[in-house]
C-alpha positions in Angstrom: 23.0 -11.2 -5.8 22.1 -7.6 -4.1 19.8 -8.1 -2.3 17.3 -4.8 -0.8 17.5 -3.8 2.6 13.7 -3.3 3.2 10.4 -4.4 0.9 8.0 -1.4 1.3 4.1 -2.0 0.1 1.2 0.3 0.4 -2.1 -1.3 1.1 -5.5 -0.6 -0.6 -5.5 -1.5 -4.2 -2.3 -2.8 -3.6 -2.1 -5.6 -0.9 -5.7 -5.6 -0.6 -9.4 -4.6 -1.6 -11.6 -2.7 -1.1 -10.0 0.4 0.4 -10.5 1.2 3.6 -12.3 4.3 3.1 -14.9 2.0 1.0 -15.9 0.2 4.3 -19.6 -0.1 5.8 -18.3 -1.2 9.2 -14.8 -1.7 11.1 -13.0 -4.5 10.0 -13.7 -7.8 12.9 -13.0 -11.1 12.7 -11.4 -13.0 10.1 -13.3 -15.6 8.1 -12.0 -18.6 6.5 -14.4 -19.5 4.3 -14.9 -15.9 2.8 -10.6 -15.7 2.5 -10.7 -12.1 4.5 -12.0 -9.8 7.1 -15.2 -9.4 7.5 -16.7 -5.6 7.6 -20.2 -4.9 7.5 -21.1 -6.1 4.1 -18.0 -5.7 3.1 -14.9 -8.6 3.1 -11.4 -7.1 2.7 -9.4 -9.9 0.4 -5.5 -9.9 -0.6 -5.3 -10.4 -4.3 -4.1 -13.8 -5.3 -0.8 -12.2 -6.0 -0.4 -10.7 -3.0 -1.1 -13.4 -1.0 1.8 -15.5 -3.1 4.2 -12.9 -2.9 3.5 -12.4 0.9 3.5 -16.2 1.1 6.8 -16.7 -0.6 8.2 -13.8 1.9 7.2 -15.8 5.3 8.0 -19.4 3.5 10.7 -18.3 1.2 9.6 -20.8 -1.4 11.4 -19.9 -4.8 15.2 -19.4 -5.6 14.9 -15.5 -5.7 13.4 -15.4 -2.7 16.1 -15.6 -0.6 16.5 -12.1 -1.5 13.6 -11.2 -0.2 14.1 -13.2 3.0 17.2 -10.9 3.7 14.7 -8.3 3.6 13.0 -6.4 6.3 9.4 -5.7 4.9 7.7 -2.0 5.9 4.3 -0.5 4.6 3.1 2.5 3.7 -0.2 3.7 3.6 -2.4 6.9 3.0 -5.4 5.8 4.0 -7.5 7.7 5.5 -8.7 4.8 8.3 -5.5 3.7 9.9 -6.8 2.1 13.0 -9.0 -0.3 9.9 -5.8 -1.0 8.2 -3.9 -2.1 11.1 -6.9 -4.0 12.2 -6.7 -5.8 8.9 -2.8 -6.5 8.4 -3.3 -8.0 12.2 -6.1 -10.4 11.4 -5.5 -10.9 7.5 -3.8 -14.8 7.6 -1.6 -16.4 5.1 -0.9 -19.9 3.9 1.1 -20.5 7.0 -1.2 -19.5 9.3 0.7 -16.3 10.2 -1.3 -12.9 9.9 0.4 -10.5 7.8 0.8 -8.1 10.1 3.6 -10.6 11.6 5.4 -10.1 8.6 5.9 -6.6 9.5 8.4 -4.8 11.0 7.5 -1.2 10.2 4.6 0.6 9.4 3.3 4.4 8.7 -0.1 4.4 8.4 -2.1 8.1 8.1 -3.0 10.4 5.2 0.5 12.5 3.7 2.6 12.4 1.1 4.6 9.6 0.7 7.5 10.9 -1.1 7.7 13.6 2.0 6.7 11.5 5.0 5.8 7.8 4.8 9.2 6.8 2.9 12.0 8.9 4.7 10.3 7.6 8.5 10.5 4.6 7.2 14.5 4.8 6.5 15.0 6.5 9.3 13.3 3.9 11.5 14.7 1.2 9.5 18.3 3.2 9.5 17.9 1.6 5.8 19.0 4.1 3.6 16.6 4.8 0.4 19.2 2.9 -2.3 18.5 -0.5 -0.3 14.5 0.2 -0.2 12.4 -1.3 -3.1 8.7 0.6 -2.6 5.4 -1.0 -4.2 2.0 1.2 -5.2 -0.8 1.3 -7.1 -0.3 4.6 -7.9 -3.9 5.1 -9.8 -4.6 7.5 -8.0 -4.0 11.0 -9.9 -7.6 11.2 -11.3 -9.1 10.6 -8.2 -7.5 13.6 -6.5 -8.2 15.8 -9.8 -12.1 14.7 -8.7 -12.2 15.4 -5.0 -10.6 18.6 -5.4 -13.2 19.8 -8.2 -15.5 18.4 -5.6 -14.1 20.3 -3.0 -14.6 23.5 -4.4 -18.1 22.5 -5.5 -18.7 22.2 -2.3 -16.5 24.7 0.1 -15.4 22.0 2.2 -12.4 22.7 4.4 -10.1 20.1 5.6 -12.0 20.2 8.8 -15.7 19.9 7.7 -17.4 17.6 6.0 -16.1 17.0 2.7 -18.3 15.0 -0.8 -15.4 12.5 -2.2 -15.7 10.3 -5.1 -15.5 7.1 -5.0 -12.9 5.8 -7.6 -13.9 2.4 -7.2 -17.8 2.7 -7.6 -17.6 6.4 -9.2 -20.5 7.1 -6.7 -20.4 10.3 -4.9 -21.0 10.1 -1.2 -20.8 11.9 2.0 -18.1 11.1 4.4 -17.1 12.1 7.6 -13.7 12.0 7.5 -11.4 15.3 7.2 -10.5 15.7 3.6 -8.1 13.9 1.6 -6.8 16.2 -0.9 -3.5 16.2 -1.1 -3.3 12.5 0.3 -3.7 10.9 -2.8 -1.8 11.3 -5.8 1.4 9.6 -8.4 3.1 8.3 -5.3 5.7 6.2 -7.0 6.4 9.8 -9.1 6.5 11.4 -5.2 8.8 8.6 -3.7 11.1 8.9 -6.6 11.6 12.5 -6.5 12.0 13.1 -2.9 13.5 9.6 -1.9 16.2 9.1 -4.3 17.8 5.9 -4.8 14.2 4.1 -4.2 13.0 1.7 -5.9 9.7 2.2 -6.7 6.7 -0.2 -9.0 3.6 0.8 -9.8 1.0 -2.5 -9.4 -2.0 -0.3 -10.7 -4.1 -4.2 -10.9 -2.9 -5.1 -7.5 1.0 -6.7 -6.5 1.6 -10.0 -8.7 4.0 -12.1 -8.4 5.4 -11.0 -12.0 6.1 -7.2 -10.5 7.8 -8.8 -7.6 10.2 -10.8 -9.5 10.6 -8.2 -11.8 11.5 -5.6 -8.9 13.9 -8.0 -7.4 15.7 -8.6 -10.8 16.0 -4.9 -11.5 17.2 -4.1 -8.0 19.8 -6.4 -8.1 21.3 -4.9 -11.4 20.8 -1.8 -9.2 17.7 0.2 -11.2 16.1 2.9 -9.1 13.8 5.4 -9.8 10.2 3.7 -11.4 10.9 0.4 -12.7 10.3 1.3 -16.6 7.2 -0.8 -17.9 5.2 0.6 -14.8 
């Protein structure tokens, strides 16, 4: 069975939640009994499907798997906080006891365009070429850009001032202090497929399950790219 080169998952709303940007404090230690890193008042979880697929990656614990075991597994993130999201892939554990961050072998992590920089680094890093790379997102992100650019120009914020974003989480609007994000977030599954062809790509706009995953590896093997149709 074909099996794909690299595994590829962006973080917030996809791995984990809440987003990074969402934070009252830097991630620190991790806490068993709260199941994620604590921040502030703030824990930063996996979803349950997450943590099963990222499980079944390190224990390779169902037939398909072994796919997924012949797999190098990359990220890609947008965030606007990469030093948080490293801290939290490093100190994040799974069933095994293994953080997921040990599951990694390459990330890009910074605001960009995915389709334009995350994805092609990552192949080139990788020397994976994008036909062997299956990419995971949550991809609901379009409306929230439409938002913080309105709010932009409500505002006159440049990318180097103070900007007022919108929470799409808590629909709150807030001050932050970090340098814009328009233009960071958007359809990246659309962007990856367009400017990465031969990837790949599944939007997980609830989170990754484990019924995406299997889904992903099925299609890939019949050799599907482009968005896996259904998401």
């Amino acid at each position: 069975m074909r099996a794909p080169g690299m595994i590829v998952f962006d973080l917030d709303a996809c791995l984990w939640h809440p987003e990074m940007f969402e934070l009252t404090a830097p991630p620190g230690m991790y806490d068993a009994d709260a199941k994620g890193v604590l921040a502030g008042h703030d824990v930063v979880r996996l979803f349950d499907g997450a943590r099963a697929v990222l499980d079944r990656c390190a224990e390779n614990r169902k037939p398909n798997d072994s796919l997924a075991k012949q797999s190098v597994i990359g990220v890609a993130s947008s965030t606007t906080e990469p030093a948080f999201a490293n801290a939290c892939l490093d100190r994040l554990l799974l069933f095994n006891g293994c953080s997921v961050g040990s599951l990694v072998s390459f990330r890009q992590i910074y605001p960009g365009n995915k389709g334009a920089q995350h994805i092609p680094r990552l192949s080139r890093e990788a020397k994976i070429p994008y036909d062997e790379i299956i990419f995971f997102d949550d991809c609901e992100q379009r409306l929230f850009q439409h938002l913080l650019l309105e709010y932009r120009q409500r505002y006159a914020c440049s990318n180097r001032q103070e900007c007022v974003c919108l929470s799409k989480t808590t629909s709150i609007v807030h001050k932050c202090s970090f340098p814009c994000a328009a233009g960071t977030y958007g359809d990246n599954c659309a962007d990856v497929a367009k400017g990465c062809p031969g990837t790949l790509c599944v939007r997980t706009p609830h989170g990754l399950t484990e019924a995406l995953f299997d889904a992903a590896l099925a299609a890939y093997a019949e050799g599907s790219s482009g968005i896996l149709k259904g998401t």
